[in-house]
N, C-alpha and C positions, 0 to 999 in steps of 0.2 A: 277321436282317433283311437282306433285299439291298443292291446300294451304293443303287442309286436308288431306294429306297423311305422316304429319308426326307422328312419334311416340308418347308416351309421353314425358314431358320432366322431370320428377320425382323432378320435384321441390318443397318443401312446404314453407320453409323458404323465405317471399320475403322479402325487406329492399327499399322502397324510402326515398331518401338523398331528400328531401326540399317539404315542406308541401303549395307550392305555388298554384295558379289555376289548375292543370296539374297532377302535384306531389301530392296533395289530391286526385285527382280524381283518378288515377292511384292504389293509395292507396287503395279506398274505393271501386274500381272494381274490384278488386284481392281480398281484403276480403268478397267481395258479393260470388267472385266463389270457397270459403271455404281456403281459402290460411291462414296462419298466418303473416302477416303485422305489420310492422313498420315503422312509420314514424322517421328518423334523421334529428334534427332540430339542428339549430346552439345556439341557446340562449332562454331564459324563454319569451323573448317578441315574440319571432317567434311561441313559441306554443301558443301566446294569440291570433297570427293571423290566424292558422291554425284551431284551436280549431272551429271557427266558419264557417270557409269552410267548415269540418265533417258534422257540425249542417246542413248547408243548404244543404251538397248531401243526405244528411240523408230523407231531407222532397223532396227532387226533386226525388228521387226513388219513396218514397210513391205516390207524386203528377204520378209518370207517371206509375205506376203500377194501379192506382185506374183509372184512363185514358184509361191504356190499355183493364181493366174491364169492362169497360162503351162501349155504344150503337157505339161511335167513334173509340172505340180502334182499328180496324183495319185499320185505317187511319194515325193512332198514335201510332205505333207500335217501341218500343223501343229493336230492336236485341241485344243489352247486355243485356239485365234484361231475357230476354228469350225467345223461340221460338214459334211459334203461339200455333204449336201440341199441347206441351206441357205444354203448360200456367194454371199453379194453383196459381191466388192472392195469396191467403192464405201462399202457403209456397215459394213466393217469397216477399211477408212482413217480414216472421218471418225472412230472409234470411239476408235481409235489415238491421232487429232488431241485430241481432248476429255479421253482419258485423261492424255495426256501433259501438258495445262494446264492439268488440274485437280489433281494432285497436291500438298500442302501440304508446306513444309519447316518446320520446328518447332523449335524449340530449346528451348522453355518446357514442363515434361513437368505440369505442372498442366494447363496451357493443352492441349495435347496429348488428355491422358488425358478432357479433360473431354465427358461425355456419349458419350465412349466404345460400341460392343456390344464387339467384340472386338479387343483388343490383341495382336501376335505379337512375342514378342521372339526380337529377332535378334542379339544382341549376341557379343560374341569368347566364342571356345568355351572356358572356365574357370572354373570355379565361387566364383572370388572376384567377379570382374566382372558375372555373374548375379547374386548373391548381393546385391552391391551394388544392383545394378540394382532388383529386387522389395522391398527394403527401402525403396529410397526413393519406390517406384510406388505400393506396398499403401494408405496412407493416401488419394491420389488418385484412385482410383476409384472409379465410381458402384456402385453394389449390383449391376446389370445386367452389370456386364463379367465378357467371360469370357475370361481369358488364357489364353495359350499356347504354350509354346517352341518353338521351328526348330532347338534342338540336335542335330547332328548325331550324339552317342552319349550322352551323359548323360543320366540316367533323373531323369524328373520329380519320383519320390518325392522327390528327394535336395533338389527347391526349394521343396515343395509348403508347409511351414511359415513360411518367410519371403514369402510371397504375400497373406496376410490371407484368403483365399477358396479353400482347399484343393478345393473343390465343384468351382470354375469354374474348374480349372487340370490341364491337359491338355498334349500335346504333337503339333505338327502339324508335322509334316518333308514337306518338298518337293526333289523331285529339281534338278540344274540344267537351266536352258534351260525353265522350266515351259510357256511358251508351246509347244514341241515336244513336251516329256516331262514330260508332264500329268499325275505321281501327287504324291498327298497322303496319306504313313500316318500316321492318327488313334490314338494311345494314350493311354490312361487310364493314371493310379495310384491307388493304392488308394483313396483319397476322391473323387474325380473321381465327381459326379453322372451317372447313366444321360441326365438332361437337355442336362445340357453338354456330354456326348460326343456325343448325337445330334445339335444345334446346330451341333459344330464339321462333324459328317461333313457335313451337309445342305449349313453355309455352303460349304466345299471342291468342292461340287459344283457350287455357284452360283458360283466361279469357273472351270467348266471345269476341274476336276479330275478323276479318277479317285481315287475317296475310297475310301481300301483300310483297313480295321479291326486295327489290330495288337491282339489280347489278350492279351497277358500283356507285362509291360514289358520290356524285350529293348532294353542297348546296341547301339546301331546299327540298331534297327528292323529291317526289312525289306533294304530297298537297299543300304546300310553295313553291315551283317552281312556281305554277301558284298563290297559294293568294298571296303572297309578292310585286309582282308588280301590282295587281288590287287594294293591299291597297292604295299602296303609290300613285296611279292616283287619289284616294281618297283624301287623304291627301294633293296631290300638289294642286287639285283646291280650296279644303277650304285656303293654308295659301298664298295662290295670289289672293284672294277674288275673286274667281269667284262665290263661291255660298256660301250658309250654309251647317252644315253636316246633320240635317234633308233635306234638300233638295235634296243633295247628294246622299242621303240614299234611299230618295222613287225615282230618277230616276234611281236608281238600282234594286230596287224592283219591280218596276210599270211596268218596261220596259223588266224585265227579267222574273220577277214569282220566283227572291229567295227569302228567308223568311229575310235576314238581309242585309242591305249594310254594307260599309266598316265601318264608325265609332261606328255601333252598333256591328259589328266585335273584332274592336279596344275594347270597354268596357269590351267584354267578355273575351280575350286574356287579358287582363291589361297592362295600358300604360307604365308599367314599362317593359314589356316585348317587346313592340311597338319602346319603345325609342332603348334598348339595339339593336333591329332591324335595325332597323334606322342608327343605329348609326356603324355599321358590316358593310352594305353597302356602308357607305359613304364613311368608312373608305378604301374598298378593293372590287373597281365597278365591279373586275373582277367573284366576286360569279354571277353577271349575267349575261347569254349568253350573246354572240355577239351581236345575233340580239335586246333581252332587252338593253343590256345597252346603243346602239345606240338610242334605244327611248325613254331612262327617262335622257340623257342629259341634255336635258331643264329643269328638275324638281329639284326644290327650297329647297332640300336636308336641306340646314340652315335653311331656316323659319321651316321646317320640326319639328327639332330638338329644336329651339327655342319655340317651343307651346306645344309640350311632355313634356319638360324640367319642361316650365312653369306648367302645369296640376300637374306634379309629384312635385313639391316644394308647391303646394295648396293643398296636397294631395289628388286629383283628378285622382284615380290609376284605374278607373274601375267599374265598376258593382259591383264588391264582396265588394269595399270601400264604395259606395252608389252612388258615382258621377264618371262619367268622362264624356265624350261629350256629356253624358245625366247624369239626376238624376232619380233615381231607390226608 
């Protein structure tokens, strides 16, 4: 079936569980494409964190809409916000403006879940913290919802049983920067309904995604299959001093023509998300092919973990906190 030949998915009610780097943006990109949104947060201090994520996609729209405006725009064309044809600033500002007001901050996960279509959970990359999380969810949902994780490597089978609704339980990973780099990989585990996977492809599409089908379940999907071992070649030559990470940085750039290496990678993901990384692989080498993990043998896994650790105790989480391997 091709990407866009699915139907709709009659979804309005959407629900993301965790207002982190991802989990906002996911948020703020489904209420750009008219969705009703909510954000579930765990505590009053999690929305003082989130609150300010809002703010800054709020003005990184406006920034890439007025961009797109401009003499450049066609160089700098952001496929979530909308299509060349069709492009009217005007009312993909006010669009921006309505998304941004309308977005619910949540604390009460009854309250939240209730009447629900689809929930995406966003929460820290660990399988106690999931675990927790769909245990206390499953009871609260209506028959209709259909969840689904934004884990960055963990395979869905491994949550599918503490969910209540193994049918309607999927995994939807989105790259960063969605409103730029518009993919959504849709996978299925083993019980996951032909229904609810078509649902989730369709809904992904209704928000300006690029709805890419992963089949067969595969740590790290698509995207993370191949960044997760280019970070960490990163990462091992900074903590065995071979270089610095600006230096790191531009012989990835200089030599490739991408726009970021890995540690300005790392800022934008957040190092809390980098360690939790980190820390999945070390624990269980086997999420890497054969042939990777014959070749990250040699890499210094511990120094790894000992320098994230460190950054996140200085709280040094990232771009969104002002500092991590750079200050912003």
């Amino acid at each position: 079936m091709g990407i866009n030949s699915f139907n709709r998915s009659n979804m309005t009610k959407v629900v993301i569980a965790g207002g982190g780097v991802l989990g906002s943006q996911i948020a703020f990109q489904s209420a750009y494409c008219g969705f009703d949104v909510t954000i579930w947060l765990r505590s009053q201090g999690s929305i003082g964190r989130t609150q300010p994520k809002l703010d800054a996609l709020r003005q990184s729209y406006i920034d890439a809409i007025k961009l797109m405006d401009s003499p450049e725009g066609s160089s700098n064309w952001c496929r979530g916000i909308a299509d060349a044809e069709n492009f009217n600033a005007a009312e993909c500002l006010n669009k921006v403006e309505e998304a941004y007001s309308g977005i619910k901050l949540e604390l009460d996960m009854a309250k939240a879940a209730s009447d629900s279509d689809i929930i995406i959970e966003s929460v820290a990359e660990n399988v106690k913290d999931k675990v927790a999380f769909y245990e206390a969810l499953a009871p609260l949902m209506p028959a209709k919802t259909i969840l689904c994780t934004n884990s960055s490597t963990l395979l869905p089978s491994t949550f599918a049983k503490y969910t209540g609704r193994p049918d309607k339980y999927l995994s939807l990973h989105f790259a960063n920067s969605i409103w730029k780099n518009n993919t959504a990989e849709v996978m299925a585990q083993g019980q996951t309904s032909k229904e609810s996977f078509d649902a989730v492809m369709a809904f992904a599409n209704e928000i300006r995604m690029i709805a890419l089908p992963v089949n067969k379940e595969k740590n790290g999907y698509l995207l993370n299959s191949m960044l997760v071992p280019f970070l960490f070649s990163g990462l091992d030559l900074y903590v065995n001093g071979v270089s610095d990470p600006a230096s790191i940085d531009k012989a990835w750039k200089y030599g490739t023509g991408a726009p970021r290496g890995p540690f300005e990678i790392f800022d934008v993901v957040g190092i809390n998300t980098a360690y939790n990384i980190a820390l999945q692989y070390q624990k269980v080498p086997s999420l890497f092919s054969p042939l990777l993990r014959k070749m990250m043998m040699p890499y210094n896994f511990k120094g790894m973990m000992v320098v994230l650790k460190k950054m996140i105790d200085e709280g040094k989480l990232g771009k969104s906190a002002g500092e991590g391997f750079y200050k912003y």
